[in-house]
ROGU-67067 format. One record per residue (C-alpha): residue number from 1; residue in three letters; x, y, z. Coordinates in nm, 3 decimals, always signed. Layout:
REM residues N
NUM, ALA, X, Y, Z;
...
REM end
This chain:
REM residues 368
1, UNK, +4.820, +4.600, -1.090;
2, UNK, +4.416, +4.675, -1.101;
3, UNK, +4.228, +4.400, -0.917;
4, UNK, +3.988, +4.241, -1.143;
5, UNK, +3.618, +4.322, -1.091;
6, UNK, +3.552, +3.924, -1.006;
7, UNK, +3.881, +3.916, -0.759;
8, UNK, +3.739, +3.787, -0.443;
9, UNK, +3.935, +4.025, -0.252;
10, UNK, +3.802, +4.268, -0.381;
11, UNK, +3.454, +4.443, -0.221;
12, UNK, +3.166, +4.400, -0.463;
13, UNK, +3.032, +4.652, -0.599;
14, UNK, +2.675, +4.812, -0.449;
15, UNK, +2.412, +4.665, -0.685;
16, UNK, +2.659, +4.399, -0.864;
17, UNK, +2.564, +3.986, -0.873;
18, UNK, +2.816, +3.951, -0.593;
19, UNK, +2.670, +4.196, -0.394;
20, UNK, +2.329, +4.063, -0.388;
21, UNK, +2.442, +3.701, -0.310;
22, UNK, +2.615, +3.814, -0.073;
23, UNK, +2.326, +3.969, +0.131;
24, UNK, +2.058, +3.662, +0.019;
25, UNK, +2.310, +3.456, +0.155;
26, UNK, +2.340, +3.649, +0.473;
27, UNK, +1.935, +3.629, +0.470;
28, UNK, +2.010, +3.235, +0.468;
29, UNK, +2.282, +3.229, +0.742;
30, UNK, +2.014, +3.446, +0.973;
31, UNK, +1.770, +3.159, +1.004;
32, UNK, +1.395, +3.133, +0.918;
33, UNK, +1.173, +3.337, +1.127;
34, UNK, +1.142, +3.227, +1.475;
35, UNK, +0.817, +3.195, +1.695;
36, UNK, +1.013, +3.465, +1.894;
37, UNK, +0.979, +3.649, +1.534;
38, UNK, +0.632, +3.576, +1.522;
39, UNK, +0.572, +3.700, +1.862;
40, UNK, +0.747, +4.015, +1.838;
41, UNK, +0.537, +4.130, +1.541;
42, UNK, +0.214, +4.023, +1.706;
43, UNK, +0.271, +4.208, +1.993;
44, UNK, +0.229, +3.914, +2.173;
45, UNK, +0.393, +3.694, +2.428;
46, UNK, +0.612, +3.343, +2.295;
47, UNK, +0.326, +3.113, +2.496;
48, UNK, +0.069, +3.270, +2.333;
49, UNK, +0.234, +3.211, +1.951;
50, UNK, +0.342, +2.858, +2.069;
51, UNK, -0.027, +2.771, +2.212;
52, UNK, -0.218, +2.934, +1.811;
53, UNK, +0.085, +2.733, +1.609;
54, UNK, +0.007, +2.389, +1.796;
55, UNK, -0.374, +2.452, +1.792;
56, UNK, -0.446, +2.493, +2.202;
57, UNK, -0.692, +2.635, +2.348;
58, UNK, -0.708, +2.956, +2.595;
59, UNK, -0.612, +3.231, +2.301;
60, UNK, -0.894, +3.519, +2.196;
61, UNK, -1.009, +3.501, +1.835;
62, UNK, -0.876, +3.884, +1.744;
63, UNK, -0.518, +3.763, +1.912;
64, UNK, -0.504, +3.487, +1.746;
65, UNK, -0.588, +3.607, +1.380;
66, UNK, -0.292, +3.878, +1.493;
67, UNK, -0.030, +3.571, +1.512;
68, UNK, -0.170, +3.400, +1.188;
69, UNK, -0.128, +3.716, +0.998;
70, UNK, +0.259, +3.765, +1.165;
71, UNK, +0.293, +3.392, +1.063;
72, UNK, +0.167, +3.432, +0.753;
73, UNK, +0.369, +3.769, +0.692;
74, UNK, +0.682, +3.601, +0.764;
75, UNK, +0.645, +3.271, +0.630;
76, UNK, +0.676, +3.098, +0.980;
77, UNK, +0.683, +2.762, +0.958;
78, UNK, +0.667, +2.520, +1.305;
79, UNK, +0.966, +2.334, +1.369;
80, UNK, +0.928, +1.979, +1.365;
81, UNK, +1.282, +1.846, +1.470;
82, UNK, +1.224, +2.051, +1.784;
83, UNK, +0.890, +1.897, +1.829;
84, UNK, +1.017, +1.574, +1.832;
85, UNK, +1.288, +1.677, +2.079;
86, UNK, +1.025, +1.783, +2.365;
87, UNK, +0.747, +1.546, +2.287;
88, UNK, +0.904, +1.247, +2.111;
89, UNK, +0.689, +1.213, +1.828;
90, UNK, +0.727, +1.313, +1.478;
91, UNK, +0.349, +1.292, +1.368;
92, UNK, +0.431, +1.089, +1.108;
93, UNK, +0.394, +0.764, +0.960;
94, UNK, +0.553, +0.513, +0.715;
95, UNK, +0.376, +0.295, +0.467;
96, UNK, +0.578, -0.041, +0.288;
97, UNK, +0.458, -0.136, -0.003;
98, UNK, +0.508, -0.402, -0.245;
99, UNK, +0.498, -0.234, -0.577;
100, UNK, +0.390, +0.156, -0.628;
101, UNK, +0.353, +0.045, -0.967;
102, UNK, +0.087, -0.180, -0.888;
103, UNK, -0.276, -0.038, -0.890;
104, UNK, -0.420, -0.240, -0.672;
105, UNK, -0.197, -0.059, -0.373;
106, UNK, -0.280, +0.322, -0.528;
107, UNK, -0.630, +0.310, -0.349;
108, UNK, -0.488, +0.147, -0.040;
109, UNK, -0.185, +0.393, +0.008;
110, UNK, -0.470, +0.660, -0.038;
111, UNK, -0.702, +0.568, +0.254;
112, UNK, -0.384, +0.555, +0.491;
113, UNK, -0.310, +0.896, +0.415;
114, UNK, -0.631, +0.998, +0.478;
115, UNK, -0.666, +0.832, +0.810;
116, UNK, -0.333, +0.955, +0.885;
117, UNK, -0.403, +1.327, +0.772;
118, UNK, -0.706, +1.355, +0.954;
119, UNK, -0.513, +1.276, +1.266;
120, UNK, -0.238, +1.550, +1.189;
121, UNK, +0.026, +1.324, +1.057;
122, UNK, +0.237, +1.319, +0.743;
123, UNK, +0.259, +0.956, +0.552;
124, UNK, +0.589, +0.859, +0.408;
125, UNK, +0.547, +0.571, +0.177;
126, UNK, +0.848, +0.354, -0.038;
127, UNK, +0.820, +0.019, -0.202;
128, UNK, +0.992, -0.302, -0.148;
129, UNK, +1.029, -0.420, -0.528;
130, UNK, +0.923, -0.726, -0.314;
131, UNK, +1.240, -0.821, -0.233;
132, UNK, +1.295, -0.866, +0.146;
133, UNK, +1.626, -0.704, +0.218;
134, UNK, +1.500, -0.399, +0.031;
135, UNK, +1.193, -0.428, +0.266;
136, UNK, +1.408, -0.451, +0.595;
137, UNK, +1.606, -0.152, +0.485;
138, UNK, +1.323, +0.113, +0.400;
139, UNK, +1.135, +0.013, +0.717;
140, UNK, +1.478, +0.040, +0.906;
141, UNK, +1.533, +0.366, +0.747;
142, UNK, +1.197, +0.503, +0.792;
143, UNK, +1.237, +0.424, +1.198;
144, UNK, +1.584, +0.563, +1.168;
145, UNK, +1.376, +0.890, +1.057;
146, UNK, +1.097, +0.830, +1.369;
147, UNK, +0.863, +0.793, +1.240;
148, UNK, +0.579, +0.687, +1.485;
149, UNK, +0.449, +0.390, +1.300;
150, UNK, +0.451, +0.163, +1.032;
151, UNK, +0.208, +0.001, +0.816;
152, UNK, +0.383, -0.245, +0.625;
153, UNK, +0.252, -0.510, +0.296;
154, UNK, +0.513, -0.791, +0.371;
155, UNK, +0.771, -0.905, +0.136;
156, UNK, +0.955, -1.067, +0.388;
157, UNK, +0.874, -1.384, +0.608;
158, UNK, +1.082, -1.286, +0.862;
159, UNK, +1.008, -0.953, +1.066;
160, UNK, +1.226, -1.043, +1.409;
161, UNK, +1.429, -0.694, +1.255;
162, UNK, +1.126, -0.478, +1.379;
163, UNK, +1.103, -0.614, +1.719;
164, UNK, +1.332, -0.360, +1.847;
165, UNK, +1.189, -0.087, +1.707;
166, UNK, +0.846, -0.238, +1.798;
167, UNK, +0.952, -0.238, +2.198;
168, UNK, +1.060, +0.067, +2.219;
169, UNK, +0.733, +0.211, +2.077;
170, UNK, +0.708, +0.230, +1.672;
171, UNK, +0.364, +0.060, +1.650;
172, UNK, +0.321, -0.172, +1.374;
173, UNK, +0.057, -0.351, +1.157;
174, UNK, +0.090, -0.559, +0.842;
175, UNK, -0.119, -0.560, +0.573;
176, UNK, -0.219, -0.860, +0.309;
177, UNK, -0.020, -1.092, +0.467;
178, UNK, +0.087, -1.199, +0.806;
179, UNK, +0.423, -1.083, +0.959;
180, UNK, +0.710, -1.369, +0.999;
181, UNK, +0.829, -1.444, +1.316;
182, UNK, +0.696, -1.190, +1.501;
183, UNK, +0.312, -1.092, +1.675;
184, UNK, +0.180, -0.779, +1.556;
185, UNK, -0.127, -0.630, +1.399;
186, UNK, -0.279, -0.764, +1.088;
187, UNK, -0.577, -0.684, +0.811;
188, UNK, -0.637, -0.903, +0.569;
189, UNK, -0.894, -1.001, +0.325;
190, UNK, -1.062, -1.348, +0.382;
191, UNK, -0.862, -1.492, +0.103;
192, UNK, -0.946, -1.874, +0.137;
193, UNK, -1.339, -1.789, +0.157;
194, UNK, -1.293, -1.534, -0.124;
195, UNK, -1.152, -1.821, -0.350;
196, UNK, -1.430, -2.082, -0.244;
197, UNK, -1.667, -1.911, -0.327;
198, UNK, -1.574, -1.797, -0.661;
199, UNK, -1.452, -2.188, -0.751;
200, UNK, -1.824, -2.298, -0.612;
201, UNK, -1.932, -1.992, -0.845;
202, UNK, -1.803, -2.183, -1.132;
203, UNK, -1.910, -2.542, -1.039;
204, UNK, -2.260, -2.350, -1.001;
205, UNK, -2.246, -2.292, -1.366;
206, UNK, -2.200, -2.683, -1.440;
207, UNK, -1.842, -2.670, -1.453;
208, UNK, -1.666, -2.982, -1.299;
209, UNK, -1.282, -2.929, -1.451;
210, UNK, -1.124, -2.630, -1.334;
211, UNK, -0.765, -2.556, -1.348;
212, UNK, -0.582, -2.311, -1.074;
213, UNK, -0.307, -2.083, -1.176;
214, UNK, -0.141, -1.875, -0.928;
215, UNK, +0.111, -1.694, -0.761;
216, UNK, +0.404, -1.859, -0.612;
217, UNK, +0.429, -2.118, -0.330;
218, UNK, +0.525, -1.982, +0.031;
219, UNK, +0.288, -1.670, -0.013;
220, UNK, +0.041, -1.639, +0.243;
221, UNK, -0.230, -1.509, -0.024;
222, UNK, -0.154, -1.746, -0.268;
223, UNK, -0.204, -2.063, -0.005;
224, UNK, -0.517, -1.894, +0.083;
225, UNK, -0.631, -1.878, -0.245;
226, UNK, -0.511, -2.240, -0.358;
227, UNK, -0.634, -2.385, +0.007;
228, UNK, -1.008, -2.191, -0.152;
229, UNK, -1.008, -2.352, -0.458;
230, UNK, -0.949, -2.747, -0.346;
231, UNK, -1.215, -2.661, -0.028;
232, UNK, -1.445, -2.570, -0.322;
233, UNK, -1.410, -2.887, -0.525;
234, UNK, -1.364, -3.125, -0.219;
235, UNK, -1.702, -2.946, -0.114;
236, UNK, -1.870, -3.026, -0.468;
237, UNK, -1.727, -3.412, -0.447;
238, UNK, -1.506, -3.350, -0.712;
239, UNK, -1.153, -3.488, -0.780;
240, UNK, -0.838, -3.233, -0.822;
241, UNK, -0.615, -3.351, -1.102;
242, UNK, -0.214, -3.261, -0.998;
243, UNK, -0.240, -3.157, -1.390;
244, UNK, -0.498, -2.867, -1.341;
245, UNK, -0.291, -2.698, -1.036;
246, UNK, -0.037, -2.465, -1.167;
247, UNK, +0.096, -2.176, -0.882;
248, UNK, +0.423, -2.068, -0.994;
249, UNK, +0.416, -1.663, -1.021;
250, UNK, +0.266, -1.421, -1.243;
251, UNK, +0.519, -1.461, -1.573;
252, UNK, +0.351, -1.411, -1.870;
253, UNK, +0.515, -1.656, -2.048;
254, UNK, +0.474, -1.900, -1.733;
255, UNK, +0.137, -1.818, -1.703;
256, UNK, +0.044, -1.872, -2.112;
257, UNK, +0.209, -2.242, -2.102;
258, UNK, +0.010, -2.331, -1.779;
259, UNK, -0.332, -2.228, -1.954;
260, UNK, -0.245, -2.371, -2.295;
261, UNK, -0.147, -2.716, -2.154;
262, UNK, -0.424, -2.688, -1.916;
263, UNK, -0.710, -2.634, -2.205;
264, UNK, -0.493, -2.905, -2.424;
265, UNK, -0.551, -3.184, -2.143;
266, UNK, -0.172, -3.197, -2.125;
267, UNK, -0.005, -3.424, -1.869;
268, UNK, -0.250, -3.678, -1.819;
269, UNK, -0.516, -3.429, -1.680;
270, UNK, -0.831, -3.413, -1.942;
271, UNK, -0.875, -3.042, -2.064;
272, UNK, -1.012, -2.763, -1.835;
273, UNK, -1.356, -2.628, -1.921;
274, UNK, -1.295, -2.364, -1.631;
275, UNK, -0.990, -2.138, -1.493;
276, UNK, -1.006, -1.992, -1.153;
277, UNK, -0.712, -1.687, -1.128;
278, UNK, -0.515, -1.594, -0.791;
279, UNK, -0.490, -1.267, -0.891;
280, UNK, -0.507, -0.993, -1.106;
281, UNK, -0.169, -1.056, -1.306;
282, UNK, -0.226, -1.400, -1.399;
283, UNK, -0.619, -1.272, -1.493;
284, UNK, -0.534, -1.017, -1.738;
285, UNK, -0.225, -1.262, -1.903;
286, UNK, -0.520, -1.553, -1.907;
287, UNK, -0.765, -1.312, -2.084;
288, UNK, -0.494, -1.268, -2.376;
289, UNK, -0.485, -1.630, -2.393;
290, UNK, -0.871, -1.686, -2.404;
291, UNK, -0.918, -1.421, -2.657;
292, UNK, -0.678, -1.623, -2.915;
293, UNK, -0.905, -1.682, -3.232;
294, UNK, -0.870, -2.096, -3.186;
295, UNK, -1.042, -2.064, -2.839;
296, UNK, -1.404, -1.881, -2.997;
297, UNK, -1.515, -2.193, -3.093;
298, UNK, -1.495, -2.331, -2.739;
299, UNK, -1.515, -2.057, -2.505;
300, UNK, -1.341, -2.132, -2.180;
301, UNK, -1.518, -1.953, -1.831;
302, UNK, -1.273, -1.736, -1.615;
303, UNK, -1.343, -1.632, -1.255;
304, UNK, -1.011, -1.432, -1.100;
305, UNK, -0.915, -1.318, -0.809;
306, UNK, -0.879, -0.953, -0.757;
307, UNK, -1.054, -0.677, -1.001;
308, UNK, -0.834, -0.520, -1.229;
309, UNK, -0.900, -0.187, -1.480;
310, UNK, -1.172, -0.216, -1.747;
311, UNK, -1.224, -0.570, -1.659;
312, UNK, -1.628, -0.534, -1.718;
313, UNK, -1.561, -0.351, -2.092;
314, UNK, -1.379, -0.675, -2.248;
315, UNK, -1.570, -0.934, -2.395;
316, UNK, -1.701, -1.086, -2.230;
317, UNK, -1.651, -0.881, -1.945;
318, UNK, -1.440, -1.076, -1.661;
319, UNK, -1.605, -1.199, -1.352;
320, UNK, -1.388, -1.155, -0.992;
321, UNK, -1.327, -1.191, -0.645;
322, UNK, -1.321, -0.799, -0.548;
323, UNK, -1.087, -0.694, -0.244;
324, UNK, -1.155, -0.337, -0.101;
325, UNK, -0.805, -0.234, -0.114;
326, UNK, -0.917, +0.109, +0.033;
327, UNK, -1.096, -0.056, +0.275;
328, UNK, -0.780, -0.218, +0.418;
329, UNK, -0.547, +0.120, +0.388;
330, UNK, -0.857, +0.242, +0.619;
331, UNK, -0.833, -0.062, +0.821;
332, UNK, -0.500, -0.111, +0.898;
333, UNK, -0.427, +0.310, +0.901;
334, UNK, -0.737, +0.326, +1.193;
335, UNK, -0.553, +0.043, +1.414;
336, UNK, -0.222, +0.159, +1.374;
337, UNK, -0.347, +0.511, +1.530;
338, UNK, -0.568, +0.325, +1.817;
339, UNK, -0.200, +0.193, +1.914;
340, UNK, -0.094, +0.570, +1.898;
341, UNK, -0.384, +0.730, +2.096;
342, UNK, -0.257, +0.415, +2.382;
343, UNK, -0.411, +0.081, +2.321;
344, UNK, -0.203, -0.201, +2.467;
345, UNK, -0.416, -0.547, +2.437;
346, UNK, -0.323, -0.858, +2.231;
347, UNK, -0.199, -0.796, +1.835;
348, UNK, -0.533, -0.814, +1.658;
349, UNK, -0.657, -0.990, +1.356;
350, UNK, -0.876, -0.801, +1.151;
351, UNK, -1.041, -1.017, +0.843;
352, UNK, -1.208, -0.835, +0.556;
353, UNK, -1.480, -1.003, +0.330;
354, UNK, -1.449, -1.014, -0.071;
355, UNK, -1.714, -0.968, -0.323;
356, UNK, -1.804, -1.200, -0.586;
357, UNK, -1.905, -0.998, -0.924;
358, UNK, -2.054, -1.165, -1.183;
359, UNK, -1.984, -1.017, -1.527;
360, UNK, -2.046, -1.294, -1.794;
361, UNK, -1.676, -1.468, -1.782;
362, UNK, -1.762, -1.708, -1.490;
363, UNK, -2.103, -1.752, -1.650;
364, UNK, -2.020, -1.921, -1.972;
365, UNK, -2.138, -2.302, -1.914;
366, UNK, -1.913, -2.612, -2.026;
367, UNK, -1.858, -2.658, -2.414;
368, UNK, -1.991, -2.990, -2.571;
REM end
């Protein structure tokens, strides 16, 4: 019986599908081209191909534009899992964030990378959904992948899982917030100041009830921001009504109620004339509410905490407490590689300022 042309015992035929698999795939089993490779079409010797591919010195500009062309010619690419093998190091770095989603971290995540490019090394980033565990087990994974160090925007309060990996060598610094349990590196912007002044920004602008709505309790930034705001009134002389403090999260429909009962005088507390934001969630949910047509006839001022996307084209447009989120991706990326290049002193604390901008929100003086 004739052996079908697909039997696999049979040869395949010269020029057939089969055929030509069969010799890509023996291209694949062979191996990417080898510095040895690279050498032997250069003409020149494997030191000499290993000292252009990591950028040394000692090679002459005609030999070494000799190996790039063999490189490029063969599509040589350096071998990082070796690398790591001699020298320990994967010239990389890892990056935790909060929420990818979230544009406040999209200028921060860039300034890393270009601190870490400029010093050779790739950036792997991930986010933590802000959920802890999920936090633990994409920095334990990115170690897991050695990386050399970590810059990480806490979700957790409790960091005694990196201590290990911190000992024997991953250097680590935290962004935004502090690290729990553990001493490490930290940038953060001067939250508490930040909020004081844009509170004292309001009272300023004759405003003496102002109601707080924020994220939730047990976040570092949030206390800041809170501690800010009753510094600012205590400052001015004036009494805090229970009724005009509302942190709780960044809900909408949290967020809405707050504001509403706040501007109704609900719970004993008279009516707000004044809202101070933590951040830029609660801002944008509290600019819906201010917009309502009930509110025009009483217009409500609103200072928040964090700038946010066409913030100065609403109407009016929204005053803030600015971070430099870029600045603190350059921050933290610059002290994570001075603990690379060998720096061994205390954990530092590096505090960045904010910047008040006035936009016409924060402006608006009392009703009645």
């Amino acid at each position: 019986m004739a052996a079908d042309a697909s039997d696999p015992a049979r040869p395949p035929l010269p020029g057939s599908p089969r055929a030509a698999g069969t010799r890509r795939g023996g291209r694949r089993h062979a191996g990417r081209p080898t510095m040895k490779d690279v050498a032997a079409q250069a003409g020149v010797g494997l030191k000499t191909v290993s000292r252009v591919v990591n950028g040394e010195a000692g090679v002459s500009q005609d030999t070494e534009q000799r190996v790039q062309e063999a490189i490029t010619s063969l599509g040589f690419r350096r071998n990082d899992s070796a690398r790591v093998l001699r020298k320990g190091t994967t010239a990389s770095i890892g990056l935790v964030l909060e929420d990818l989603a979230d544009p406040f971290y999209s200028p921060l995540s860039r300034a890393v990378e270009e601190v870490a490019r400029a010093h050779g090394a790739l950036l792997i980033n991930g986010s933590s959904a802000e959920d802890p565990e999920r936090e633990q087990e994409l920095a334990l994974a990115l170690c897991a992948r050695r990386v050399d160090g970590l810059v990480i925007i806490p979700a957790s309060d409790d960091h005694r899982y990196l201590a290990p990996e911190i000992a024997a060598g991953v250097a680590t610094v935290f962004v935004d917030r502090p690290p729990g349990r553990i001493a490490a590196d930290l940038v953060l912007s001067d939250n508490f100041e930040g909020a004081r002044e844009g509170v004292a920004h309001l009272i300023a602008h004759g405003h003496r009830r102002i109601g707080y709505i924020g994220d939730r309790p047990g976040i570092h930034t949030a206390e800041e921001r809170l501690r800010g705001y009753r510094a600012a009134m205590a400052e001015a002389g004036l009494p805090v009504a229970e009724a005009w403090v509302a942190p709780g999260g960044t809900d909408a429909d949290r967020v809405r109620a707050d504001a509403v009962r706040m501007l109704a005088g609900g719970r004993g507390g008279e009516p707000v004339t004044a809202l101070f934001s933590g951040n830029n969630r609660v801002t944008v949910t509290l600019v819906r509410v201010l917009a309502a047509p009930e509110r025009r006839e009483r217009p409500v001022a609103l200072v928040g905490f964090d700038d946010f996307e066409l913030a100065d084209l609403l109407s009016p447009p929204v005053t803030v407490v600015a971070q430099d989120p870029a600045d603190l991706g350059r921050s933290a990326a610059e002290l994570l590689f001075r603990r690379l290049d060998g720096a061994d002193d205390e954990p530092r604390t590096v505090s960045r300022p904010t910047t008040l901008i006035a936009r016409g929100s924060g402006e608006i003086p009392p009703s009645g």
